[in-house]
C-alpha positions in Angstrom: -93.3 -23.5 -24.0 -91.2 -25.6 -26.0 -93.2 -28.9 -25.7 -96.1 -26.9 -26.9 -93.9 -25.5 -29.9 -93.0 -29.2 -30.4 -96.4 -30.6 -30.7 -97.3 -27.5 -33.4 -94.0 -28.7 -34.9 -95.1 -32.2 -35.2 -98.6 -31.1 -36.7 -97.1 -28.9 -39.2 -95.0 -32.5 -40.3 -97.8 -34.5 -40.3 -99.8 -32.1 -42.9 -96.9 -31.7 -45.0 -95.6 -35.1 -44.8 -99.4 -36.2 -45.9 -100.0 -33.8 -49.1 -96.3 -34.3 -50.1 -97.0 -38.8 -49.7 -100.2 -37.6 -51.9 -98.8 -36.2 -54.3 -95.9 -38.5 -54.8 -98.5 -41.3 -55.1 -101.2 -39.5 -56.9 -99.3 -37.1 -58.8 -97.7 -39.5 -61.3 -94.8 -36.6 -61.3 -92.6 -36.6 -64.1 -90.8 -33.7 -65.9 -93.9 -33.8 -68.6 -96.1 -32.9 -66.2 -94.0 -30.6 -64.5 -94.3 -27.7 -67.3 -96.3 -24.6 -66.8 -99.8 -25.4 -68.9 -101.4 -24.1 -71.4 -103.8 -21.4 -70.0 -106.6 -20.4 -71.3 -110.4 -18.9 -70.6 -112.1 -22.5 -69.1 -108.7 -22.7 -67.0 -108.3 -19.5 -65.3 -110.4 -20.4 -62.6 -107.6 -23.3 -61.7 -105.1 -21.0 -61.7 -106.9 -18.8 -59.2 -106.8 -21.9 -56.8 -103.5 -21.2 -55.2 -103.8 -17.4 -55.4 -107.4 -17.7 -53.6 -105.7 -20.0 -50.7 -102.6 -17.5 -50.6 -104.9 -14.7 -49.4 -107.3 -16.8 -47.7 -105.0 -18.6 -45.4 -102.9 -15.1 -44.3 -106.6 -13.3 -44.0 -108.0 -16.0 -41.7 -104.3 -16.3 -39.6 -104.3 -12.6 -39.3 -108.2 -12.2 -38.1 -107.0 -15.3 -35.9 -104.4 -13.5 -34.5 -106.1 -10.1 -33.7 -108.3 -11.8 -31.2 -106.0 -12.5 -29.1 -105.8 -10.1 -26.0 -102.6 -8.2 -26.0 -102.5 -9.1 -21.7 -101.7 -12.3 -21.7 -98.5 -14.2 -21.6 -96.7 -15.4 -24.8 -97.7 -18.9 -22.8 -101.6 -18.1 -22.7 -101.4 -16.6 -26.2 -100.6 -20.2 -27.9 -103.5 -22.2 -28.2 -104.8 -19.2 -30.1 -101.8 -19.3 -32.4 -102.0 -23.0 -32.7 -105.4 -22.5 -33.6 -104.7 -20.2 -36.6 -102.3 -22.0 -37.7 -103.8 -25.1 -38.3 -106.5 -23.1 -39.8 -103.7 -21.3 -42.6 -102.0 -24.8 -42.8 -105.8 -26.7 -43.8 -106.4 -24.2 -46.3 -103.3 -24.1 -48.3 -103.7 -28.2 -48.1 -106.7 -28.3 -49.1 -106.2 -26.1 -52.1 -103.1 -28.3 -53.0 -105.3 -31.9 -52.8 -108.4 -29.7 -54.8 -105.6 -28.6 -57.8 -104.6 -32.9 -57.4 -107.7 -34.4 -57.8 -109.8 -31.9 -59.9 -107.1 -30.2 -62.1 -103.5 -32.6 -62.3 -102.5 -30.6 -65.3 -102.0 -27.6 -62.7 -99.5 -30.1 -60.3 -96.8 -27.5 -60.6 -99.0 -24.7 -58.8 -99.9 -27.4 -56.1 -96.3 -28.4 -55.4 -95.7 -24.5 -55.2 -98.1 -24.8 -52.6 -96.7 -27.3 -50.7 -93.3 -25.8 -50.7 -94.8 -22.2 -49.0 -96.6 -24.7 -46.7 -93.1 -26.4 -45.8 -91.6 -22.4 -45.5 -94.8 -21.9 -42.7 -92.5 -24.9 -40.7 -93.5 -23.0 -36.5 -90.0 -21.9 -34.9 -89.9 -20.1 -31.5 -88.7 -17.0 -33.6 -91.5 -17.0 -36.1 -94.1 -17.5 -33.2 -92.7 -14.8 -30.6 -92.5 -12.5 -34.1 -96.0 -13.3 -35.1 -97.5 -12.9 -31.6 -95.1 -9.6 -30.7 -97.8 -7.2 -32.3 -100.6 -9.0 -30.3 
């Protein structure tokens, strides 16, 4: 079980390692840029962004997660898991690349994004935790 945690491990790095190289390169970040921004009517919708993938990414990794068939061994029960995850860990990294390239001005939200993504990092804890009530 640990080789498979391993590989998930490794995924999760290689998303995070990507939007955060992105972003360094892209982002042009400096402490200007770094402010909240102004927010206004035409904007809201960018600030919905990270809220939308928030929900989005827990809904989907949730309705992943009930599928699975309470039976089976934690061992049988990770592809599914592995599944969903990639699945939670796409959406919030999309949503941080969309607020990137569409929207810099709202970097702060997507770097806010990036940091939940780095907290979603698979341990053998969270996993057994998240599959206990499945």
């Amino acid at each position: 079980m640990t080789e498979k945690i391993k590989t998930l491990q490794i995924i999760h790095l290689a998303i995070c390692a990507g939007a955060i190289i992105a972003y360094y390169i892209m982002g042009d970040l400096s402490l200007e840029k770094l402010n909240i921004p102004v927010i206004d009517s035409n904007s809201i919708l960018y600030l919905a962004i990270p809220v939308l993938a928030f929900v989005l990414s827990s809904i989907l990794f949730k309705a992943q997660l009930k599928q699975i068939d309470p039976k089976l061994k934690l061992e049988d029960k990770l592809p599914v898991y592995q599944a969903a995850s990639i699945m939670r860990w796409a959406v919030l990294e999309g949503a941080a690349f969309l607020i990137l390239f569409v929207k810099p001005e709202f970097i702060i939200f997507g770097i806010l994004i990036l940091i939940y993504l780095l907290f979603l990092r698979p341990t053998e804890e969270r996993i057994i935790n998240d599959l206990s009530d499945r």
